[in-house]
C-alpha positions in Angstrom: -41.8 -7.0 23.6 -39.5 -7.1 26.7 -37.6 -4.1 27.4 -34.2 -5.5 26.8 -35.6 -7.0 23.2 -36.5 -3.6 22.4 -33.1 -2.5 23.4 -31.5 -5.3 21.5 -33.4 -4.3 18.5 -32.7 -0.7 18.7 -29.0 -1.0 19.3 -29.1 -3.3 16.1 -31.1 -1.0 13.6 -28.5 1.9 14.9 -25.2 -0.1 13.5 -27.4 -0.9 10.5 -28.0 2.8 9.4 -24.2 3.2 10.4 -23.2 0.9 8.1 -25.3 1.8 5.6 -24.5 5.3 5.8 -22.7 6.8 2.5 -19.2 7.4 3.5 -17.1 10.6 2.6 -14.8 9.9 -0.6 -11.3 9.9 0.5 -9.1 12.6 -1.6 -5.9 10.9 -2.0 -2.9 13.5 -3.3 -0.5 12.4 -5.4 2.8 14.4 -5.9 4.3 13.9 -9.6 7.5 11.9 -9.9 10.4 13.3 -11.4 10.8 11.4 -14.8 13.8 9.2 -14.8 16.5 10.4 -16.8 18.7 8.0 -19.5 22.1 7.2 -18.3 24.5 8.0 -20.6 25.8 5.1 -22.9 29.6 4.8 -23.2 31.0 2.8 -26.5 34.7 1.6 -26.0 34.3 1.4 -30.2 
């Protein structure tokens, strides 16, 4: 093969194993919501 075929070819199996490579798992951090508290009901009765 030419030189820049072999370069081609290279530069192409490298972003393939990039791509393919298993990615890190992303620890997502949630902080806990207050809870909601019940407004207080009024009766005019």
């Amino acid at each position: 093969m030419s030189k820049s075929k072999t370069i081609v070819l290279g530069l192409c199996l490298v972003a393939f194993a990039a791509g393919c490579a298993r990615k890190a798992e992303e620890v997502v951090y949630v902080e806990p919501v207050q809870p909601i508290a019940a407004e207080p009901v009024y009766s005019k009765y």
